[in-house]
mmCIF file as Biopython writes it, N, C-alpha, C and O atoms, coordinates in Angstrom:
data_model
#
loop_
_atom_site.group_PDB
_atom_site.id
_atom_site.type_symbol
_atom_site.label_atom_id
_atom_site.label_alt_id
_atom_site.label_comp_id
_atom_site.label_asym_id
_atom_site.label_entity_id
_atom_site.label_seq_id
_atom_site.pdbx_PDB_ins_code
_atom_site.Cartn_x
_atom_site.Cartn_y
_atom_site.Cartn_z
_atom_site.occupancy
_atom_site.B_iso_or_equiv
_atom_site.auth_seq_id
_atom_site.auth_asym_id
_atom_site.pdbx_PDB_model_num
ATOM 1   N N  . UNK A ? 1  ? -96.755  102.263 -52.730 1.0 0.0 1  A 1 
ATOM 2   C CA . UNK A ? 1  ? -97.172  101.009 -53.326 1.0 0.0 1  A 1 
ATOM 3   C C  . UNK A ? 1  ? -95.977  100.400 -54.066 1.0 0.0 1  A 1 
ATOM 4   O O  . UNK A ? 1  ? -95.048  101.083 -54.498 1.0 0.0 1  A 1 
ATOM 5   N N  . UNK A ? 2  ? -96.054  99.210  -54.168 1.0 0.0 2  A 1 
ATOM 6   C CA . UNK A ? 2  ? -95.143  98.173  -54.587 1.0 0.0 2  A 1 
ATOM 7   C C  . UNK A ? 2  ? -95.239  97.713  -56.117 1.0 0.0 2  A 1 
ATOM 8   O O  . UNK A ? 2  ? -96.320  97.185  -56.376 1.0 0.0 2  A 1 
ATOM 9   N N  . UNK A ? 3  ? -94.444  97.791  -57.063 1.0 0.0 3  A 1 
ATOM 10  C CA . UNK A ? 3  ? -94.871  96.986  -58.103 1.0 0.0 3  A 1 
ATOM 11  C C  . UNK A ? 3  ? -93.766  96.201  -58.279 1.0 0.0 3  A 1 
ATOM 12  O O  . UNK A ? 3  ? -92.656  96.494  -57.835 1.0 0.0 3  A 1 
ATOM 13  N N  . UNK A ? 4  ? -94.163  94.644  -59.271 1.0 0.0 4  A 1 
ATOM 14  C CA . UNK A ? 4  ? -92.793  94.638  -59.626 1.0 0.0 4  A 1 
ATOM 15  C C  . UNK A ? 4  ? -93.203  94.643  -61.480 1.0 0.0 4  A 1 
ATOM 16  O O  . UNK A ? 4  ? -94.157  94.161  -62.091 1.0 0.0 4  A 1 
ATOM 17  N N  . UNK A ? 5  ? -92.148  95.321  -61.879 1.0 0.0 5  A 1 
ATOM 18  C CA . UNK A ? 5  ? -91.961  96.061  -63.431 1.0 0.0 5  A 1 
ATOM 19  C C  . UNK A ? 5  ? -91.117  95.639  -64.231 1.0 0.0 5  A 1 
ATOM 20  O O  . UNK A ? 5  ? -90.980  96.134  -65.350 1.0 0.0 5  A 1 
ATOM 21  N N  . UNK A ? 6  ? -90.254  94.429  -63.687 1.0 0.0 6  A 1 
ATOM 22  C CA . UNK A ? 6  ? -89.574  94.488  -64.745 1.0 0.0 6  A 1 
ATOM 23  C C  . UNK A ? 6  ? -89.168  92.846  -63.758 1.0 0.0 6  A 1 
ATOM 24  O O  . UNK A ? 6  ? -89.129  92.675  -62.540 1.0 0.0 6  A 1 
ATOM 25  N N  . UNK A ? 7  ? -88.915  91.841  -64.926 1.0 0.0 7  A 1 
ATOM 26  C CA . UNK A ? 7  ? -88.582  90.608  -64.798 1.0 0.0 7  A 1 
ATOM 27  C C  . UNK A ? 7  ? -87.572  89.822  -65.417 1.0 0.0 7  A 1 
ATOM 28  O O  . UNK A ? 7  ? -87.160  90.422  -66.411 1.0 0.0 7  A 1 
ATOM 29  N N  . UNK A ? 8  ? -87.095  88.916  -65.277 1.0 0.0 8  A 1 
ATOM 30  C CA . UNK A ? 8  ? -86.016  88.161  -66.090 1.0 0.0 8  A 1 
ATOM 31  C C  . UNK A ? 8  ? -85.853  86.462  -66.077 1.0 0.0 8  A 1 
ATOM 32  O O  . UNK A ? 8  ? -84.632  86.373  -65.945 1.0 0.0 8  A 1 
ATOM 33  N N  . UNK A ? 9  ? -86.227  85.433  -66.120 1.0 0.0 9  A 1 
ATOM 34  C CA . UNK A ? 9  ? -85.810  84.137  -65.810 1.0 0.0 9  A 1 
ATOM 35  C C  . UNK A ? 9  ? -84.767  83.527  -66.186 1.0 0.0 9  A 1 
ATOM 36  O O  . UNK A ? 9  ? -84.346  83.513  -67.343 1.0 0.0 9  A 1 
ATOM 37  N N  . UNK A ? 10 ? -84.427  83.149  -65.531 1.0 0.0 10 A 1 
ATOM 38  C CA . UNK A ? 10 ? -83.142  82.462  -65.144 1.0 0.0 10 A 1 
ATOM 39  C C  . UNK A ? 10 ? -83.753  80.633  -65.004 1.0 0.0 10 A 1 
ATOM 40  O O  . UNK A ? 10 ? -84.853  80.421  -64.494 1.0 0.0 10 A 1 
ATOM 41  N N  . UNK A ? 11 ? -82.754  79.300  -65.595 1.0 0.0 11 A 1 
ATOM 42  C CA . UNK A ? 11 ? -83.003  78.748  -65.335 1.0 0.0 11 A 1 
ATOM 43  C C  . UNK A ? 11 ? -82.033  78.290  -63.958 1.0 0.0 11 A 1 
ATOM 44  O O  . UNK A ? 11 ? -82.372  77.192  -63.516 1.0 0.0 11 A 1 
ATOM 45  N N  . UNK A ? 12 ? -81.032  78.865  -63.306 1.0 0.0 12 A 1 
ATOM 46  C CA . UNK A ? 12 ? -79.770  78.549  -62.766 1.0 0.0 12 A 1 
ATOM 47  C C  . UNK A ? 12 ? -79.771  79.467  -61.861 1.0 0.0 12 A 1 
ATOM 48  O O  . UNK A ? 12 ? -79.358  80.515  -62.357 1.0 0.0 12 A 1 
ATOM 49  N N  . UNK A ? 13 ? -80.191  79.640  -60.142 1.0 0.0 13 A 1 
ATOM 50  C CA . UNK A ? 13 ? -80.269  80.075  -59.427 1.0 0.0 13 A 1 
ATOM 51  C C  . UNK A ? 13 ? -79.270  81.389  -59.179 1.0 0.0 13 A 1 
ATOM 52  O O  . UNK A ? 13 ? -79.473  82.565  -58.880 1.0 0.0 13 A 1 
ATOM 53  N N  . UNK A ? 14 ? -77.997  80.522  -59.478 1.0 0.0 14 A 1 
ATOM 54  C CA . UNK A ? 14 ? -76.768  81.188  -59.264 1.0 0.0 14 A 1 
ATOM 55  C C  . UNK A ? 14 ? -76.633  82.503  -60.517 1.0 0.0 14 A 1 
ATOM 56  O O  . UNK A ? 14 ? -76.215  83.656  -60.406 1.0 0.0 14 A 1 
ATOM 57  N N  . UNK A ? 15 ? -77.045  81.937  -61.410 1.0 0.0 15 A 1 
ATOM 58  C CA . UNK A ? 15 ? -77.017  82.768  -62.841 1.0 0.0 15 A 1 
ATOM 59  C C  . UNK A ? 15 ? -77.823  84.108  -62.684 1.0 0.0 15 A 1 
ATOM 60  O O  . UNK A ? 15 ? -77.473  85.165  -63.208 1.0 0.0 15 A 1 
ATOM 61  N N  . UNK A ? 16 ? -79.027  83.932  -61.845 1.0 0.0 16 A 1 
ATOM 62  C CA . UNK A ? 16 ? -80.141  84.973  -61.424 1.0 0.0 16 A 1 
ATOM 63  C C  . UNK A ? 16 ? -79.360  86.012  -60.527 1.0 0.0 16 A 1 
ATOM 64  O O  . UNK A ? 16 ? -79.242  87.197  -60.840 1.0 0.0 16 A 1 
ATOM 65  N N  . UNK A ? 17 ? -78.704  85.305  -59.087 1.0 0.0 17 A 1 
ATOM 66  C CA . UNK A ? 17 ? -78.394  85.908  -57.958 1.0 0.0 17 A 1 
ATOM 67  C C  . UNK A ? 17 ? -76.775  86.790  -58.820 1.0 0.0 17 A 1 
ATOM 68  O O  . UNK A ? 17 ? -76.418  87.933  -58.537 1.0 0.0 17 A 1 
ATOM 69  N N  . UNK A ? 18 ? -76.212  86.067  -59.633 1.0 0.0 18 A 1 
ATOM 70  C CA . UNK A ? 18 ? -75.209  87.139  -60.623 1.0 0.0 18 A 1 
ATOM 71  C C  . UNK A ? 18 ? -75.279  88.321  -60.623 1.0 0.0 18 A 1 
ATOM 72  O O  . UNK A ? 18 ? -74.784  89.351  -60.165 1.0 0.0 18 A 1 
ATOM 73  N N  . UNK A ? 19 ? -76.453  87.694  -61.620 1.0 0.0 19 A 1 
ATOM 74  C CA . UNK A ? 19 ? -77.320  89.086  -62.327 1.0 0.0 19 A 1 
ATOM 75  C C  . UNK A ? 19 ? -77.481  90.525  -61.392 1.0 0.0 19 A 1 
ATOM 76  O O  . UNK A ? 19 ? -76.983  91.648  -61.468 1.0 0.0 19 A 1 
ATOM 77  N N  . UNK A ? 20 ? -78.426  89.877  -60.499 1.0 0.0 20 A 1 
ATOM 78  C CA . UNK A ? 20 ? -78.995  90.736  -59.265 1.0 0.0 20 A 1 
ATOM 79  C C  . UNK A ? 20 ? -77.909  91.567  -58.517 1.0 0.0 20 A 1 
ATOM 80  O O  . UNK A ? 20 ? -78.015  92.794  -58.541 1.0 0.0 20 A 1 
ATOM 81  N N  . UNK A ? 21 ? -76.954  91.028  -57.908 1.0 0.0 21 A 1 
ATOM 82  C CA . UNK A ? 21 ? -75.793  91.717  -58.258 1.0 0.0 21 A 1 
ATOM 83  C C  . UNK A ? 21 ? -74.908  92.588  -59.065 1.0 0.0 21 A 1 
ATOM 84  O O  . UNK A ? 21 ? -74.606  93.754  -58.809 1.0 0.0 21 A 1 
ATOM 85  N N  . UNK A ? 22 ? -74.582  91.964  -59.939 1.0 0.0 22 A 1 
ATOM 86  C CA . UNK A ? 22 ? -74.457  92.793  -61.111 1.0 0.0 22 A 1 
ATOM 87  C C  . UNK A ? 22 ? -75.101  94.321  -61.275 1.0 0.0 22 A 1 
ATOM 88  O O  . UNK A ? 22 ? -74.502  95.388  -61.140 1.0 0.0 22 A 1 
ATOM 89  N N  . UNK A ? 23 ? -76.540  94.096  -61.617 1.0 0.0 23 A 1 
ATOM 90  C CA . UNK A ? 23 ? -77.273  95.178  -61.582 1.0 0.0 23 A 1 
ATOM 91  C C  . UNK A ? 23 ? -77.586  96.342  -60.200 1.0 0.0 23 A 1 
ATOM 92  O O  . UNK A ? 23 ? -78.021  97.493  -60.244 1.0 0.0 23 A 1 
ATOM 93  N N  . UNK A ? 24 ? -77.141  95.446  -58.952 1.0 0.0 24 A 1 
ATOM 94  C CA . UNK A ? 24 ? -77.065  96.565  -57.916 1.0 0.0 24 A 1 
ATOM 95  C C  . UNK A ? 24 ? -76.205  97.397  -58.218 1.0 0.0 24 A 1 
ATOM 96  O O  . UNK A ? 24 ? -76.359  98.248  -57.341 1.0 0.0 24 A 1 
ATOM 97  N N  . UNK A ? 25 ? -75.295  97.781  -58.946 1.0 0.0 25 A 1 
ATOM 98  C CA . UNK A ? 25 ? -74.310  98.553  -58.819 1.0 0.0 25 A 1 
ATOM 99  C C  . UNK A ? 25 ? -74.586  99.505  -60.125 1.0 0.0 25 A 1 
ATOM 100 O O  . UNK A ? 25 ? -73.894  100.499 -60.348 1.0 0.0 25 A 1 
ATOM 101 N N  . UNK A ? 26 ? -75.377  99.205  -60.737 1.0 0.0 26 A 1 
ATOM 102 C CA . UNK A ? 26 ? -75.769  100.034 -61.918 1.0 0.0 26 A 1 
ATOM 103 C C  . UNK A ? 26 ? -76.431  101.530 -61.599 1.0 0.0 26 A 1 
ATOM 104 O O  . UNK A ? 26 ? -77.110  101.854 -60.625 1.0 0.0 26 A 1 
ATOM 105 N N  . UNK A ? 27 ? -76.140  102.092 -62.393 1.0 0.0 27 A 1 
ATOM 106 C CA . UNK A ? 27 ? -77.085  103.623 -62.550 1.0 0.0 27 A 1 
ATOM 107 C C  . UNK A ? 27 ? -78.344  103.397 -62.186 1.0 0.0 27 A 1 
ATOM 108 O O  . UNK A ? 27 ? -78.734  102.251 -62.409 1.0 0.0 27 A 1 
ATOM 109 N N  . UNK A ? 28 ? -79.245  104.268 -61.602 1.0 0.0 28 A 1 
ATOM 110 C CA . UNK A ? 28 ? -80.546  104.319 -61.872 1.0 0.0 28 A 1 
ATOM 111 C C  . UNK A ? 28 ? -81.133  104.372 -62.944 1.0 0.0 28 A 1 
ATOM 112 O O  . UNK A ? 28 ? -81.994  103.535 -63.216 1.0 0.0 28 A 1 
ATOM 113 N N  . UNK A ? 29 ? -80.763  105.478 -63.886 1.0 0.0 29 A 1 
ATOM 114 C CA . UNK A ? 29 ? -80.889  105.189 -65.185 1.0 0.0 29 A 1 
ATOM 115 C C  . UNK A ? 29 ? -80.824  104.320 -66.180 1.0 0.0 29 A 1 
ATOM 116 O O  . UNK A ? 29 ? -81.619  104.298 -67.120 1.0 0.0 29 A 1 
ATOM 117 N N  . UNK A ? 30 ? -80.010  103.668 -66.050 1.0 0.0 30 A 1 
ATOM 118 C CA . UNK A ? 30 ? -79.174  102.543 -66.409 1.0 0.0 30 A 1 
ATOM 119 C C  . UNK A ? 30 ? -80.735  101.033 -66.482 1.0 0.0 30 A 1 
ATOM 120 O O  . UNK A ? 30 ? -81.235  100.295 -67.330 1.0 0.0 30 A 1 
ATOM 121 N N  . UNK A ? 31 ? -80.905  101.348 -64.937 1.0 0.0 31 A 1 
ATOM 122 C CA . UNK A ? 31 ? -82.406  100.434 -64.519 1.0 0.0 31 A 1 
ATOM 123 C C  . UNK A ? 31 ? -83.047  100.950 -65.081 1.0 0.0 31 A 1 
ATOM 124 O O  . UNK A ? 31 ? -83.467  100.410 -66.104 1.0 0.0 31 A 1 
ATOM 125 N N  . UNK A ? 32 ? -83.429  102.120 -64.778 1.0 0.0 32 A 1 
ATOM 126 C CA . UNK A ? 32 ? -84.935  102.593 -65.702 1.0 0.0 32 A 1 
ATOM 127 C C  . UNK A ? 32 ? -84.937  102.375 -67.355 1.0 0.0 32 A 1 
ATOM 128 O O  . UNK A ? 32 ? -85.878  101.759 -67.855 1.0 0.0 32 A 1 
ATOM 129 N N  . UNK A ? 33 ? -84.183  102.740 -67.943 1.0 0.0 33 A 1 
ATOM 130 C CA . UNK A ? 33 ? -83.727  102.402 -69.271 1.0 0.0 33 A 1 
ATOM 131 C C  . UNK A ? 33 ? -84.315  101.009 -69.399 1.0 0.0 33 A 1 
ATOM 132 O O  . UNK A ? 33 ? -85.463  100.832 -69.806 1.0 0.0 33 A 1 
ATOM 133 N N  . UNK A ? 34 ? -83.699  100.263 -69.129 1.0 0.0 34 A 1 
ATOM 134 C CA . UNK A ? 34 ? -84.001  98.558  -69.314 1.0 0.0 34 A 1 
ATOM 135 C C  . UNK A ? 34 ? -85.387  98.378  -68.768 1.0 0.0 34 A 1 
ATOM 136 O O  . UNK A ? 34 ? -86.012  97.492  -69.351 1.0 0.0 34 A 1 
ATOM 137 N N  . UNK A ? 35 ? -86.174  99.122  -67.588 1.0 0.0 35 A 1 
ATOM 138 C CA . UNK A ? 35 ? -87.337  98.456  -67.543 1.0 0.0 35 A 1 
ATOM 139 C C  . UNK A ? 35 ? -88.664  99.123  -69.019 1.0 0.0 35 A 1 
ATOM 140 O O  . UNK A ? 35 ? -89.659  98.617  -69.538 1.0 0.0 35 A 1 
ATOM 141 N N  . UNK A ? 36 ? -87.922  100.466 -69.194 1.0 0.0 36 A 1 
ATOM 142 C CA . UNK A ? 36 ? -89.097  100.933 -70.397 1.0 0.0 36 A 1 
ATOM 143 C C  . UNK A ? 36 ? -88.885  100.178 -71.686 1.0 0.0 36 A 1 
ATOM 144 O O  . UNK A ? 36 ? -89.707  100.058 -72.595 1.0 0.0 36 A 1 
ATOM 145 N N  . UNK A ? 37 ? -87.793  99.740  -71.639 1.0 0.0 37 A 1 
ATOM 146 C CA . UNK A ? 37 ? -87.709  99.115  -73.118 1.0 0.0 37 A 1 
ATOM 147 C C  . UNK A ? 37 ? -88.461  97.696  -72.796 1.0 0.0 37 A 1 
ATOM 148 O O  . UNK A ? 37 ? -88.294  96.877  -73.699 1.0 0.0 37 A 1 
ATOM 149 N N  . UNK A ? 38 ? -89.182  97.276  -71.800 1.0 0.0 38 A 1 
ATOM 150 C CA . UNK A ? 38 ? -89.773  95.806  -71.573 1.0 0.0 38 A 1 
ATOM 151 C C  . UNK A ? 38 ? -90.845  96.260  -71.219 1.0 0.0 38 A 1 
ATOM 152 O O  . UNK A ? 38 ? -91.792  95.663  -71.730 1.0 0.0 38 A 1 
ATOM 153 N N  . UNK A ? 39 ? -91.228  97.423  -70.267 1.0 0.0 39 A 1 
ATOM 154 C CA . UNK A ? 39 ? -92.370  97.152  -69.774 1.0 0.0 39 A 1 
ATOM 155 C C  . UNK A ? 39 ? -92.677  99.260  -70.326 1.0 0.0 39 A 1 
ATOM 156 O O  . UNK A ? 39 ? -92.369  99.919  -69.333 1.0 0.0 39 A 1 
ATOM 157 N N  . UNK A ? 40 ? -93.034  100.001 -71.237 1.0 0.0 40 A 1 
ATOM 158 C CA . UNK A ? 40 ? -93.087  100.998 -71.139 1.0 0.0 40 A 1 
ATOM 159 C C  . UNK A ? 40 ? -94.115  101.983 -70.582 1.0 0.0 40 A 1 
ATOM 160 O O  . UNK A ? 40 ? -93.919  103.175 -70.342 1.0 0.0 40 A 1 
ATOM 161 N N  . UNK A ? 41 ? -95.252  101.283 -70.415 1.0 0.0 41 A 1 
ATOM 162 C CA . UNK A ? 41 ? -96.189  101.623 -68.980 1.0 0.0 41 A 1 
ATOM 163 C C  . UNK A ? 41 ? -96.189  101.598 -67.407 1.0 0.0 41 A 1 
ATOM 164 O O  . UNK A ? 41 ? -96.961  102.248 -66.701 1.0 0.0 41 A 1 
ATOM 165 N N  . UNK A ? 42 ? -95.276  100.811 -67.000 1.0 0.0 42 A 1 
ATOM 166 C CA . UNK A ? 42 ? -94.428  100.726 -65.849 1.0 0.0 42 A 1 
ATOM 167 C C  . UNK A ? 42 ? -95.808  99.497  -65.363 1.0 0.0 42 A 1 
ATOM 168 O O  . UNK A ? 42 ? -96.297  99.677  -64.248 1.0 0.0 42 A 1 
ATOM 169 N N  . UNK A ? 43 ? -96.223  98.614  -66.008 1.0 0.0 43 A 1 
ATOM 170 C CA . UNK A ? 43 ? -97.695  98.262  -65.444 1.0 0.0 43 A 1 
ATOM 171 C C  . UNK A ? 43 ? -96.769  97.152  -64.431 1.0 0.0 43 A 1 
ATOM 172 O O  . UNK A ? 43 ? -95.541  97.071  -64.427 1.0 0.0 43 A 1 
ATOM 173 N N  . UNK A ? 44 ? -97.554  96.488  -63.745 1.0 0.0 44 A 1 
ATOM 174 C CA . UNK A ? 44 ? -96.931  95.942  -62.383 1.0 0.0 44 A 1 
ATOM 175 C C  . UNK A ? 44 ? -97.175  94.577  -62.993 1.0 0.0 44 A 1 
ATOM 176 O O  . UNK A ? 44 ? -98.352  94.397  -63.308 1.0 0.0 44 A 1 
ATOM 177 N N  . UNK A ? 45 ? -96.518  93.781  -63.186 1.0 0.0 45 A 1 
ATOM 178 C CA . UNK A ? 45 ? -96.339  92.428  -63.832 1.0 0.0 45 A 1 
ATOM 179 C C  . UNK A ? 45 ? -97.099  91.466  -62.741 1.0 0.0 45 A 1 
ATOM 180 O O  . UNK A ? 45 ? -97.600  90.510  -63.332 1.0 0.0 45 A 1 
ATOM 181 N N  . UNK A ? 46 ? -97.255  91.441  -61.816 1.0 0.0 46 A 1 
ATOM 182 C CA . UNK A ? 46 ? -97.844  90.626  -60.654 1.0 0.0 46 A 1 
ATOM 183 C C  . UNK A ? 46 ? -99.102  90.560  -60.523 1.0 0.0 46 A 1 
ATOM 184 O O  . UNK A ? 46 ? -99.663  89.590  -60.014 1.0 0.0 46 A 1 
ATOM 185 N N  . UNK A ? 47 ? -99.954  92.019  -61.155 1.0 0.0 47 A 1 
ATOM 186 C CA . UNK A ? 47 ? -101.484 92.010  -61.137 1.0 0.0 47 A 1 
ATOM 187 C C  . UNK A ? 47 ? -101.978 90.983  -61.215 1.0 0.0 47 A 1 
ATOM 188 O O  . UNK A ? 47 ? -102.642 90.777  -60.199 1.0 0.0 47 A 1 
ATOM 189 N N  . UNK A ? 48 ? -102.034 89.917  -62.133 1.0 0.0 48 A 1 
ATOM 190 C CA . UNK A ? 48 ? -102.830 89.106  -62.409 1.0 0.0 48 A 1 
ATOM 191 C C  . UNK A ? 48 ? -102.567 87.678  -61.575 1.0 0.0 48 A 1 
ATOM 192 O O  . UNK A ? 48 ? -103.481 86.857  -61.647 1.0 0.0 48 A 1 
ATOM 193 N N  . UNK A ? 49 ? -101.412 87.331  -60.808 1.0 0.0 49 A 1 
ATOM 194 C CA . UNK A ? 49 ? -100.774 86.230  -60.318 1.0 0.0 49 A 1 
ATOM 195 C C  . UNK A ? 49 ? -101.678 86.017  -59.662 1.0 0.0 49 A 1 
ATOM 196 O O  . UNK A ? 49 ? -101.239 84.946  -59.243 1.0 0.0 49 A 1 
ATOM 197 N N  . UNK A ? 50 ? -102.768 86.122  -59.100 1.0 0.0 50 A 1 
ATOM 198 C CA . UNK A ? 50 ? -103.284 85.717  -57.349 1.0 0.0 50 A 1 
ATOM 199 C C  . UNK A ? 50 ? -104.762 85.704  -57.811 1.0 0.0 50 A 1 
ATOM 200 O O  . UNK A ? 50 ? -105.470 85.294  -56.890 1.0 0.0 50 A 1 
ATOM 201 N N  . UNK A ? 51 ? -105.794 86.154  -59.431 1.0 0.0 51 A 1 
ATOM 202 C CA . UNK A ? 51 ? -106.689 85.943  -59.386 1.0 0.0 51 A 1 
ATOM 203 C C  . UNK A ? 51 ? -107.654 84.850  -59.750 1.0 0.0 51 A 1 
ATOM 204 O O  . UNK A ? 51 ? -108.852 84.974  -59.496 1.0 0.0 51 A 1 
#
């Protein structure tokens, strides 16, 4: 199953696709770290979009 857990907005397309970059090259840890300090249940941020 799919979640997504962790989010960021960007108003500047380019500023986002940076980022996204940026962060491919990071630790796993590194990711996980940053998503518990935002989301520390791992709950799936999308649940509610579609009801």
């Amino acid at each position: 199953m799919d979640k997504l857990v962790y989010v960021e907005p960007f108003k500047d397309v380019n500023d986002a696709i940076f980022r996204e970059k940026r962060m491919k090259k990071w630790r796993r840890q590194w990711k996980v770290n940053l998503i518990v300090e935002d989301n520390p249940d791992w709950n799936d941020l999308a649940d509610d979009w579609f009801e």
